[in-house]
PDB file with one MODEL, atoms N, CA, C and O in Angstrom:
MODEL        1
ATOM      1  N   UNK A   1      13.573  13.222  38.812  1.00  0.00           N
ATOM      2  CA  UNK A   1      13.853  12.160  37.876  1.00  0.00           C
ATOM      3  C   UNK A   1      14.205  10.875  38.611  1.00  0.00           C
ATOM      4  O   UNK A   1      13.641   9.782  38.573  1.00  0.00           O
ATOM      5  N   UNK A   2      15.046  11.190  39.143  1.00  0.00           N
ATOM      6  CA  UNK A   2      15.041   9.681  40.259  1.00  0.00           C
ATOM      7  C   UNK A   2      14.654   9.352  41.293  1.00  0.00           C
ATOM      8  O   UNK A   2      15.325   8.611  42.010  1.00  0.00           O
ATOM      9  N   UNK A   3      13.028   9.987  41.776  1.00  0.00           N
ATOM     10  CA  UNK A   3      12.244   9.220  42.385  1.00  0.00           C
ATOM     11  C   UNK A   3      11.082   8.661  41.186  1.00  0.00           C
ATOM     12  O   UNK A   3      10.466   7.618  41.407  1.00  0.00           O
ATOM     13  N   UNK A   4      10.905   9.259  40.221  1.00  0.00           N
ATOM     14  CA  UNK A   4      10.263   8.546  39.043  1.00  0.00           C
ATOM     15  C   UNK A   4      11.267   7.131  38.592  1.00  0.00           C
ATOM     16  O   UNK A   4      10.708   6.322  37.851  1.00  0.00           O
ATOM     17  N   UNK A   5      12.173   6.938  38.860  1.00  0.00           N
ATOM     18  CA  UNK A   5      13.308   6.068  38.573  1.00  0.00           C
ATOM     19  C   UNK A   5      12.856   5.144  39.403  1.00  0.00           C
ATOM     20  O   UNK A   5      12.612   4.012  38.983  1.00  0.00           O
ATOM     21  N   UNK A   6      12.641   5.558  40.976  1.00  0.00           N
ATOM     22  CA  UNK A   6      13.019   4.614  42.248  1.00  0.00           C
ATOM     23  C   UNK A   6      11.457   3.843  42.112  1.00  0.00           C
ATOM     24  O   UNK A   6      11.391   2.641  42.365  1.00  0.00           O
ATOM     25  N   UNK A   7      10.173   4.627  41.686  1.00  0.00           N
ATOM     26  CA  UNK A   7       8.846   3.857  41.632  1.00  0.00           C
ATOM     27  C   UNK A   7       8.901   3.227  40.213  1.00  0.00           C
ATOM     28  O   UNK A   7       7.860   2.656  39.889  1.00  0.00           O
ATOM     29  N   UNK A   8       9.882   3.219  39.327  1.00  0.00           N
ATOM     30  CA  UNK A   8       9.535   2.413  38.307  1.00  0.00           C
ATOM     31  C   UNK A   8       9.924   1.022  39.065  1.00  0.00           C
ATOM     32  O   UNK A   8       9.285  -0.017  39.232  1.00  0.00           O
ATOM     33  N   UNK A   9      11.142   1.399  39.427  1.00  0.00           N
ATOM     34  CA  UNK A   9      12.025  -0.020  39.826  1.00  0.00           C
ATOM     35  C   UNK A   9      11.059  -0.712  40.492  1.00  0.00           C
ATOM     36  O   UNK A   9      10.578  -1.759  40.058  1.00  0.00           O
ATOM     37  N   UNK A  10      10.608   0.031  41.962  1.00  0.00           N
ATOM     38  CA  UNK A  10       9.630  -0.830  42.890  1.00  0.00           C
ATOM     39  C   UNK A  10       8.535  -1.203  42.186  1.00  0.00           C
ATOM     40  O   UNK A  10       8.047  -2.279  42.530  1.00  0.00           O
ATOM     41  N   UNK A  11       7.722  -0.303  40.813  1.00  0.00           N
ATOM     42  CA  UNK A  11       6.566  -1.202  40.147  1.00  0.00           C
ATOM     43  C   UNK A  11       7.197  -2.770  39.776  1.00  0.00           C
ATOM     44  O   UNK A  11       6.746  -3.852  40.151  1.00  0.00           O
ATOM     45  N   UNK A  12       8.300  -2.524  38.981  1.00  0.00           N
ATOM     46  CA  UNK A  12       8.571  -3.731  38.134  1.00  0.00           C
ATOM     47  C   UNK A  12       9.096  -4.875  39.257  1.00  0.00           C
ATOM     48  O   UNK A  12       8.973  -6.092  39.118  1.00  0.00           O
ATOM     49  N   UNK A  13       9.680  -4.217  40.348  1.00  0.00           N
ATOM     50  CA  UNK A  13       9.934  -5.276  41.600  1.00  0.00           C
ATOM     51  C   UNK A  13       8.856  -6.258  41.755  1.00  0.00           C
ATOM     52  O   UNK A  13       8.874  -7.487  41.684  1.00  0.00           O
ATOM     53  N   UNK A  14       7.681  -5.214  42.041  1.00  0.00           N
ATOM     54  CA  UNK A  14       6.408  -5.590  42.537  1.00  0.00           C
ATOM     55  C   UNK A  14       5.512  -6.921  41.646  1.00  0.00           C
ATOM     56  O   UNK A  14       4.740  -7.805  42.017  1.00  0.00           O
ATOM     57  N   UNK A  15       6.051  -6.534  40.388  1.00  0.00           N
ATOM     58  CA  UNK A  15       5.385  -7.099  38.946  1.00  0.00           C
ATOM     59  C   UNK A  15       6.237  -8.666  38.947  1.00  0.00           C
ATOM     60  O   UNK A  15       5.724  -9.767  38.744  1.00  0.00           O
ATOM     61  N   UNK A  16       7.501  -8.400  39.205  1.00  0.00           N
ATOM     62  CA  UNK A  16       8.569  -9.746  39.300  1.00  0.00           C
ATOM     63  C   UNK A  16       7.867 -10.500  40.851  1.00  0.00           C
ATOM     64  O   UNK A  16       7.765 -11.726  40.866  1.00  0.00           O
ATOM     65  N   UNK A  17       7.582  -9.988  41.634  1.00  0.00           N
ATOM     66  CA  UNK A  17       7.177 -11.026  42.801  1.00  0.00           C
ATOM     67  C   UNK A  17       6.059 -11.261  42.491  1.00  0.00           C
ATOM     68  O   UNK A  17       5.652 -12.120  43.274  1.00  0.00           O
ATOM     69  N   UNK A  18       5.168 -10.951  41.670  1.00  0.00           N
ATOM     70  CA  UNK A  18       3.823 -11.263  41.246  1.00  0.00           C
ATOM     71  C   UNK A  18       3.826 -12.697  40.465  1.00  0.00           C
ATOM     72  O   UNK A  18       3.075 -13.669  40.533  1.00  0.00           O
ATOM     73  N   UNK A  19       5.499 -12.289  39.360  1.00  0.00           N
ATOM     74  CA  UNK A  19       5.217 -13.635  38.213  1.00  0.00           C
ATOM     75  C   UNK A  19       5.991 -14.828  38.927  1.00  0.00           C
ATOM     76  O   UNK A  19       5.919 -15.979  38.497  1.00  0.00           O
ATOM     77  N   UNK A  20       6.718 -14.484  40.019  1.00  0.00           N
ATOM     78  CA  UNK A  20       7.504 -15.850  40.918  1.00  0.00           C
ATOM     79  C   UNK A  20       6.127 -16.211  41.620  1.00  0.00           C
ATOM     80  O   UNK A  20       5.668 -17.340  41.443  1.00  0.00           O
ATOM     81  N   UNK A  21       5.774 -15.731  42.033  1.00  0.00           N
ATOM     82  CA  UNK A  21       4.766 -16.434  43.262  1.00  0.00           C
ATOM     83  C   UNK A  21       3.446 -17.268  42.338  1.00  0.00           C
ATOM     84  O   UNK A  21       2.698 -18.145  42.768  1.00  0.00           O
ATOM     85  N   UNK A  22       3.477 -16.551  40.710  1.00  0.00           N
ATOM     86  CA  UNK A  22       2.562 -17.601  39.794  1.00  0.00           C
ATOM     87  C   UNK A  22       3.356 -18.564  39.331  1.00  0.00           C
ATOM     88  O   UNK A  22       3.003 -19.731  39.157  1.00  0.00           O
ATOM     89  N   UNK A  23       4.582 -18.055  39.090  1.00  0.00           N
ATOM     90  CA  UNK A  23       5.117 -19.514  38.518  1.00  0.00           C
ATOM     91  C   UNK A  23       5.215 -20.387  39.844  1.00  0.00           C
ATOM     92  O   UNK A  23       4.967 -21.513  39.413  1.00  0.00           O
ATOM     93  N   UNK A  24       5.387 -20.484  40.908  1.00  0.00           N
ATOM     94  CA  UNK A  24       5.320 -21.074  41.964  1.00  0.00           C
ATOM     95  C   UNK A  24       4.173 -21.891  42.109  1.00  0.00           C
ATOM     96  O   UNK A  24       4.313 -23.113  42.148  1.00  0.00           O
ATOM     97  N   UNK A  25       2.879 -21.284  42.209  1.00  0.00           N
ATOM     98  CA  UNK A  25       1.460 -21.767  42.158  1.00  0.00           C
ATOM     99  C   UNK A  25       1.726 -23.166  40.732  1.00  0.00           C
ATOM    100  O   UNK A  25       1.831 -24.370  40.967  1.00  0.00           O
ATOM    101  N   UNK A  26       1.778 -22.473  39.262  1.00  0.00           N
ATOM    102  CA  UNK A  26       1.895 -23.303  38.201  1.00  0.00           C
ATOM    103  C   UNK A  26       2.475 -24.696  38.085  1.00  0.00           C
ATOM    104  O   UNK A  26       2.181 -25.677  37.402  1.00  0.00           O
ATOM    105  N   UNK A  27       3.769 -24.337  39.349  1.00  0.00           N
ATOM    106  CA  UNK A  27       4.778 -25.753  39.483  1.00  0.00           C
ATOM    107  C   UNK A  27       3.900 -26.693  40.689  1.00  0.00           C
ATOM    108  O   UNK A  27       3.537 -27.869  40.704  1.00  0.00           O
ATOM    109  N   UNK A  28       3.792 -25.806  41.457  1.00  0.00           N
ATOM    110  CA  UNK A  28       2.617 -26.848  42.394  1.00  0.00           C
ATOM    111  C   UNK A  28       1.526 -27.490  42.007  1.00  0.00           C
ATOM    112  O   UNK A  28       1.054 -28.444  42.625  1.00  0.00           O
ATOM    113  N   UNK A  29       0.933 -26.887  40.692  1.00  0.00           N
ATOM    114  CA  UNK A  29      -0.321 -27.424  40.199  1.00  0.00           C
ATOM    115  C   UNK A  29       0.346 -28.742  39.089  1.00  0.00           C
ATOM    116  O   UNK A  29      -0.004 -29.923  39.082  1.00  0.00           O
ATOM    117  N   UNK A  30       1.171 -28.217  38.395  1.00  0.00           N
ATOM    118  CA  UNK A  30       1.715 -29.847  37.372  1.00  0.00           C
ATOM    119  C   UNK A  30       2.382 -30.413  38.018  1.00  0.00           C
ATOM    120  O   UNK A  30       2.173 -31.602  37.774  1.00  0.00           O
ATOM    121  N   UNK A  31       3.488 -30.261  39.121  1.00  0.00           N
ATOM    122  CA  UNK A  31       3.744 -31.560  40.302  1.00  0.00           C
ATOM    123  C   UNK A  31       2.402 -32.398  40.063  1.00  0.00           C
ATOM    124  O   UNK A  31       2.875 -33.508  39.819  1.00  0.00           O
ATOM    125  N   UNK A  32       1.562 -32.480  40.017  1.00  0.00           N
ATOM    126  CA  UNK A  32       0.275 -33.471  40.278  1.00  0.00           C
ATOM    127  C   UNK A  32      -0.092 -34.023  38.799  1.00  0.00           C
ATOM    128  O   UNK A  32      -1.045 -34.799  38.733  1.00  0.00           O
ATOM    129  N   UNK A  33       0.509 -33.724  37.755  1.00  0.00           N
ATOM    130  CA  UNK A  33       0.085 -33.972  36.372  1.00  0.00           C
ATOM    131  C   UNK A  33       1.051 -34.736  35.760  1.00  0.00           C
ATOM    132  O   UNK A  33       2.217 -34.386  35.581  1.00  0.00           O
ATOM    133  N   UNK A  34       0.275 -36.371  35.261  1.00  0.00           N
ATOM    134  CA  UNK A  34       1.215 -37.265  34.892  1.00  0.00           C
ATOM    135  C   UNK A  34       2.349 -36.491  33.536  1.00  0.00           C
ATOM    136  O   UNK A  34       2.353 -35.334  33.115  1.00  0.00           O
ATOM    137  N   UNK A  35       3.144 -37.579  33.174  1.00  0.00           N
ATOM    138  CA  UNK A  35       3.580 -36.531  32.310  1.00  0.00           C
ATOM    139  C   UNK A  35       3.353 -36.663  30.824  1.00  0.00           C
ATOM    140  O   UNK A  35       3.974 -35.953  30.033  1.00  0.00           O
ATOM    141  N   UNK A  36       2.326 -37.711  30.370  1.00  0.00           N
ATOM    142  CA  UNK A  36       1.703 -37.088  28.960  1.00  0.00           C
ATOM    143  C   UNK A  36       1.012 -35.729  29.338  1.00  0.00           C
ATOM    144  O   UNK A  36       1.448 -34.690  28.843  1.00  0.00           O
ATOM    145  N   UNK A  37      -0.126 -35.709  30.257  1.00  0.00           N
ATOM    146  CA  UNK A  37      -0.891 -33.958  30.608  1.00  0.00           C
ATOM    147  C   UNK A  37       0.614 -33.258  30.425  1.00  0.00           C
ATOM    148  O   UNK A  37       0.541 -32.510  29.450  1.00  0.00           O
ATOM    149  N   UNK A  38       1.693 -33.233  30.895  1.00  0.00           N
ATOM    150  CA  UNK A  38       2.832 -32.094  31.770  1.00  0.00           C
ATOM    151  C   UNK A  38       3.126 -31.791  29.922  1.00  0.00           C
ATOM    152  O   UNK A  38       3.214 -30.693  29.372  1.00  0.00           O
ATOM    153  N   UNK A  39       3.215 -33.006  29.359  1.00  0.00           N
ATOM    154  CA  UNK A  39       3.711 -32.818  27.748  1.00  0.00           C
ATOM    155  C   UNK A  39       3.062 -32.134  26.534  1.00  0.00           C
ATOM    156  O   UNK A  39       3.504 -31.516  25.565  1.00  0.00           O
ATOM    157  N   UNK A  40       1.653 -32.539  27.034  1.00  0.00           N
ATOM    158  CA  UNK A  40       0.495 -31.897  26.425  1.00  0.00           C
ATOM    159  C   UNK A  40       0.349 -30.397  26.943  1.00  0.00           C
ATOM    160  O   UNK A  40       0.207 -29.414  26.215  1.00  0.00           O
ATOM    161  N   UNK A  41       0.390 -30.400  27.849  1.00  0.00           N
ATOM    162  CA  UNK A  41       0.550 -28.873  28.538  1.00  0.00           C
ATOM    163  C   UNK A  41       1.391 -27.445  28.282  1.00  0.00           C
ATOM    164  O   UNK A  41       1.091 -26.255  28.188  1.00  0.00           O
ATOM    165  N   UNK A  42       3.030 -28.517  28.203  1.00  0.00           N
ATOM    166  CA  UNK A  42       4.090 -27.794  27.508  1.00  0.00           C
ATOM    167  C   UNK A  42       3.901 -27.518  26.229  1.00  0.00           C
ATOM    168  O   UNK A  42       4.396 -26.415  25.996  1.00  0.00           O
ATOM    169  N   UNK A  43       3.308 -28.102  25.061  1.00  0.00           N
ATOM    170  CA  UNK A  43       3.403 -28.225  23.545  1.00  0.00           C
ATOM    171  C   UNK A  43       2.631 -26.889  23.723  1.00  0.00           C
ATOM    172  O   UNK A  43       3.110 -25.760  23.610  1.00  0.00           O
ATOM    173  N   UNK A  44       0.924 -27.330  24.121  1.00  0.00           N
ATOM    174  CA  UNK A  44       0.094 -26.061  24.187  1.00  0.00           C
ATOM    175  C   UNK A  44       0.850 -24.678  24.492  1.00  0.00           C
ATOM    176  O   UNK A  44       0.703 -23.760  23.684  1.00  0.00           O
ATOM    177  N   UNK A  45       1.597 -24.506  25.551  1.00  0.00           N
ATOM    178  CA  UNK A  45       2.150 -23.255  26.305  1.00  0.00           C
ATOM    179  C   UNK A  45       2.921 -22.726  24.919  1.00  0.00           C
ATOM    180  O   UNK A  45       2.582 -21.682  24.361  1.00  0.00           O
ATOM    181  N   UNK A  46       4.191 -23.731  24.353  1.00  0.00           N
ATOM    182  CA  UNK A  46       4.962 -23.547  23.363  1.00  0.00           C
ATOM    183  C   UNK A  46       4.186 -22.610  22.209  1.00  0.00           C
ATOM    184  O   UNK A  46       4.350 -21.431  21.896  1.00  0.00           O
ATOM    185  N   UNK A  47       3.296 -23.610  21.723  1.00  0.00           N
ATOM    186  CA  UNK A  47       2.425 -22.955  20.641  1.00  0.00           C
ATOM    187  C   UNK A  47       2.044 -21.769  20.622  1.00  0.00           C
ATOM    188  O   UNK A  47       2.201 -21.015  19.661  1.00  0.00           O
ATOM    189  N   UNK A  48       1.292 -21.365  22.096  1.00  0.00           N
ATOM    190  CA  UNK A  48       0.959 -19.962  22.230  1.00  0.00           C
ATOM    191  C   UNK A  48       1.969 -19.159  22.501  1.00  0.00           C
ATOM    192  O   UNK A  48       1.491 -18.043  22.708  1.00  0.00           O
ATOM    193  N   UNK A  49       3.034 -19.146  22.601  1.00  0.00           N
ATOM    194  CA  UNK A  49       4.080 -18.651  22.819  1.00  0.00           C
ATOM    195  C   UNK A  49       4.615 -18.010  21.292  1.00  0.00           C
ATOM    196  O   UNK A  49       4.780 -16.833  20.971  1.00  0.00           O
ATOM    197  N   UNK A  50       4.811 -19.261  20.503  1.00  0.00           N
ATOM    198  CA  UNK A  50       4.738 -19.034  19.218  1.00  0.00           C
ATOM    199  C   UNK A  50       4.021 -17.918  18.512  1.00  0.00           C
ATOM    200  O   UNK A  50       4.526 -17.029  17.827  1.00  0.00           O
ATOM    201  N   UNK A  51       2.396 -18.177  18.881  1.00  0.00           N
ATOM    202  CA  UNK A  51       1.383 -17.353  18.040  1.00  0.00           C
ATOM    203  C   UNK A  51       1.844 -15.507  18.391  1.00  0.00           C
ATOM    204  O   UNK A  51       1.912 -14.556  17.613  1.00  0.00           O
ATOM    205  N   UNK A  52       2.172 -15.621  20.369  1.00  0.00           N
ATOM    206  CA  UNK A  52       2.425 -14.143  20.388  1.00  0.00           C
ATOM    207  C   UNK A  52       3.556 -13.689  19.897  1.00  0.00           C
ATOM    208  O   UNK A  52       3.714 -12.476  19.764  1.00  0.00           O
ATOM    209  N   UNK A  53       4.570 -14.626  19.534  1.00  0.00           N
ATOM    210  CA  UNK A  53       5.670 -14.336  18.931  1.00  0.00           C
ATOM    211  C   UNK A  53       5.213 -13.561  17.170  1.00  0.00           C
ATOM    212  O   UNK A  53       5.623 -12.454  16.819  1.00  0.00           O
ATOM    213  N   UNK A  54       4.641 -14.134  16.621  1.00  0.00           N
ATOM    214  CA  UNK A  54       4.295 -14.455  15.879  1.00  0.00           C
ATOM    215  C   UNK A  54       3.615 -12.940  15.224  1.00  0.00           C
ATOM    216  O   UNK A  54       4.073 -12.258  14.307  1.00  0.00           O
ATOM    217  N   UNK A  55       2.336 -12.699  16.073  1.00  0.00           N
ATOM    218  CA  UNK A  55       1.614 -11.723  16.646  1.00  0.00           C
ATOM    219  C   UNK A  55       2.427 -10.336  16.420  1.00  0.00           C
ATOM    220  O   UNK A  55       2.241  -9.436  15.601  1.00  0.00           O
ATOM    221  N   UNK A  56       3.646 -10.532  17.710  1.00  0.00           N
ATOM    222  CA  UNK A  56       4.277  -9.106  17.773  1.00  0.00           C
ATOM    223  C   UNK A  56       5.197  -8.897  16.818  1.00  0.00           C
ATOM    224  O   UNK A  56       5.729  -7.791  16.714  1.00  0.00           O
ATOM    225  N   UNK A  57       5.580 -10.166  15.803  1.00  0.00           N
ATOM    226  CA  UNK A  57       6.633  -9.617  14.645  1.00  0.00           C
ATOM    227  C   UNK A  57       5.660  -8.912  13.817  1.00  0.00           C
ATOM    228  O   UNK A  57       6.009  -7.860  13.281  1.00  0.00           O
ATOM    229  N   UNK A  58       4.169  -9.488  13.607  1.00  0.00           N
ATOM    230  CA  UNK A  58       3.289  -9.100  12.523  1.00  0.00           C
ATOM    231  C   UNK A  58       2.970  -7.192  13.018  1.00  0.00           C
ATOM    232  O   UNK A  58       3.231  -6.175  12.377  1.00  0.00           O
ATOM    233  N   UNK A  59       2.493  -7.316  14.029  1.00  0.00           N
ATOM    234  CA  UNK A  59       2.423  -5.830  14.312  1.00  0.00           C
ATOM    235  C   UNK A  59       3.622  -5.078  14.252  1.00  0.00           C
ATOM    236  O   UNK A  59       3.572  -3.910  13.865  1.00  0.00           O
ATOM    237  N   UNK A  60       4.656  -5.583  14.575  1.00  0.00           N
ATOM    238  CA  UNK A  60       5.504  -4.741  14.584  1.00  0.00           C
ATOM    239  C   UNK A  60       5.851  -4.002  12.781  1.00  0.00           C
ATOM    240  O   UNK A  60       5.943  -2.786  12.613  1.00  0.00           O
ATOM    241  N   UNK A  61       5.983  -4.939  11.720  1.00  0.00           N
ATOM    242  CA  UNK A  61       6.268  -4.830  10.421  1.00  0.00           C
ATOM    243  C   UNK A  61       5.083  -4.459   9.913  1.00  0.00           C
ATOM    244  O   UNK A  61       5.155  -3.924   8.806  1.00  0.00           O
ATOM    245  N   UNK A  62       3.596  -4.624  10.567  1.00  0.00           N
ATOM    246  CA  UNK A  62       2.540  -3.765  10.257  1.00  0.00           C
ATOM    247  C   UNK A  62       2.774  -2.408  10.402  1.00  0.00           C
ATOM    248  O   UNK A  62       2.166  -1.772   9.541  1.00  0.00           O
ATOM    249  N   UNK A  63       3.497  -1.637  11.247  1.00  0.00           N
ATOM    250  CA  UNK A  63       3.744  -0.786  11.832  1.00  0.00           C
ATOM    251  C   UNK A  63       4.320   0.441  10.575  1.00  0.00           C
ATOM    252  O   UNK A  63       4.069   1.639  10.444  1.00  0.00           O
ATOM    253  N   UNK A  64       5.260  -0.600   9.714  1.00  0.00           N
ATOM    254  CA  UNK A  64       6.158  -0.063   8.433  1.00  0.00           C
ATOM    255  C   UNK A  64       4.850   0.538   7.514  1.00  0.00           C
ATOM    256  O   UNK A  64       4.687   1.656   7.026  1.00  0.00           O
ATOM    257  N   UNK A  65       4.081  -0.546   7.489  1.00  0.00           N
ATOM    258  CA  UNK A  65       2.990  -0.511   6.165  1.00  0.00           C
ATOM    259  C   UNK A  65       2.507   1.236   5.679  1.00  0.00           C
ATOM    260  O   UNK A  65       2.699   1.614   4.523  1.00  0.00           O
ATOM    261  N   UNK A  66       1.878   2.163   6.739  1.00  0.00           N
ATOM    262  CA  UNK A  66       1.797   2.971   6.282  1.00  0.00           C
ATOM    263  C   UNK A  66       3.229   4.104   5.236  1.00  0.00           C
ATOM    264  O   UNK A  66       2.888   4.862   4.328  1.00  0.00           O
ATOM    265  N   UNK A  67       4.442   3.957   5.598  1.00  0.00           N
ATOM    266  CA  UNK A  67       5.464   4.407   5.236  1.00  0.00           C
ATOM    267  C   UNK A  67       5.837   3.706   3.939  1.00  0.00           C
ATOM    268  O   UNK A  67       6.397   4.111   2.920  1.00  0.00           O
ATOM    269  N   UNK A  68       5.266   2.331   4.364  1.00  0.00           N
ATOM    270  CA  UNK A  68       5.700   2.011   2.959  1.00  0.00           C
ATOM    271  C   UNK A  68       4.739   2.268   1.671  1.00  0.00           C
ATOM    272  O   UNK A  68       5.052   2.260   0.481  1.00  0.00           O
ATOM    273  N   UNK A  69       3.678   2.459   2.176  1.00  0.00           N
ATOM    274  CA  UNK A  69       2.449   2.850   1.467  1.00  0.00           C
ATOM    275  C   UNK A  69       3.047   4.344   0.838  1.00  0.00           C
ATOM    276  O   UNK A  69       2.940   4.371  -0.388  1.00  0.00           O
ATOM    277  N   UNK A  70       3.503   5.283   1.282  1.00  0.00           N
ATOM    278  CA  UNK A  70       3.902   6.356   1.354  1.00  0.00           C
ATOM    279  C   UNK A  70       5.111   6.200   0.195  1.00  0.00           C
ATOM    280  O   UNK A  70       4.933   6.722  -0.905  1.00  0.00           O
ATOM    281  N   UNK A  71       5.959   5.693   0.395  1.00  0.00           N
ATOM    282  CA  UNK A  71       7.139   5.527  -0.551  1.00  0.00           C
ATOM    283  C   UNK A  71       6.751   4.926  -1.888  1.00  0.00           C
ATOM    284  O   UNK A  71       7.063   5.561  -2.896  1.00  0.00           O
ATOM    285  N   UNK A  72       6.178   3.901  -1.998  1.00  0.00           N
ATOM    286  CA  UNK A  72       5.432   3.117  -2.866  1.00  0.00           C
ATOM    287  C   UNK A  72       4.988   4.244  -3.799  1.00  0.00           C
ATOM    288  O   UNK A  72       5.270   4.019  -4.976  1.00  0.00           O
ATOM    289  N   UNK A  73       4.148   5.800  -3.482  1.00  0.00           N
ATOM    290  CA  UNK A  73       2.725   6.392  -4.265  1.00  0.00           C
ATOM    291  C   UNK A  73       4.093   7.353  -5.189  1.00  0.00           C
ATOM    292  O   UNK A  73       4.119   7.832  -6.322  1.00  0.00           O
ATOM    293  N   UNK A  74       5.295   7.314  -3.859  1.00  0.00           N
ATOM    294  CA  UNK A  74       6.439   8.659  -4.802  1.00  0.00           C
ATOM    295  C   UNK A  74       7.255   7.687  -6.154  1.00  0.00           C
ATOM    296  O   UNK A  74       7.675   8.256  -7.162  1.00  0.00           O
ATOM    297  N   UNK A  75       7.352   6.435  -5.984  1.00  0.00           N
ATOM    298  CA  UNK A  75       8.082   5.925  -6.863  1.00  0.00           C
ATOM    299  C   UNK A  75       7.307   5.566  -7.878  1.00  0.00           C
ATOM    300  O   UNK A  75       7.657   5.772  -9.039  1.00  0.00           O
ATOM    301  N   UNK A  76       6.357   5.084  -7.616  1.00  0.00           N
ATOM    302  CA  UNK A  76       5.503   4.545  -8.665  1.00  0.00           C
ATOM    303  C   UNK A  76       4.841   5.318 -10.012  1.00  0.00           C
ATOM    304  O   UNK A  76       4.134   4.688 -10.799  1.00  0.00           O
TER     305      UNK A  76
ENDMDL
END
């Protein structure tokens, strides 16, 4: 159990130096972007951020639908 423990940790280690070294790249690339692009850039990022937000509440409460489908056929 806790060498399945010790390779989760080192995956997700591995996964965290993956998203520093992109966010790293990302900051080096808009350093160069006036800042209407940097503003336009951020709104875009925001938005999609939003939609997956958005996304995973919908699946998630999709998730209910069959149960509620289910409860719905006994009461009705």
């Amino acid at each position: 159990m806790s060498n399945e423990y010790i390779a989760l940790l080192s995956d997700e280690e591995a996964n965290l130096r993956e998203l520093i070294e992109s966010e790293k790249e990302m900051k080096s690339e808009w350093s160069g972007l006036d800042q209407a692009e940097f503003t336009a850039l951020e709104r875009g990022q925001s938005a999609y951020d939003q939609i997956c937000d958005e996304k995973r509440d919908s699946s998630y409460l999709d998730s209910f639908w069959p149960s509620f489908q289910k409860a719905k056929v006994h009461f009705f």
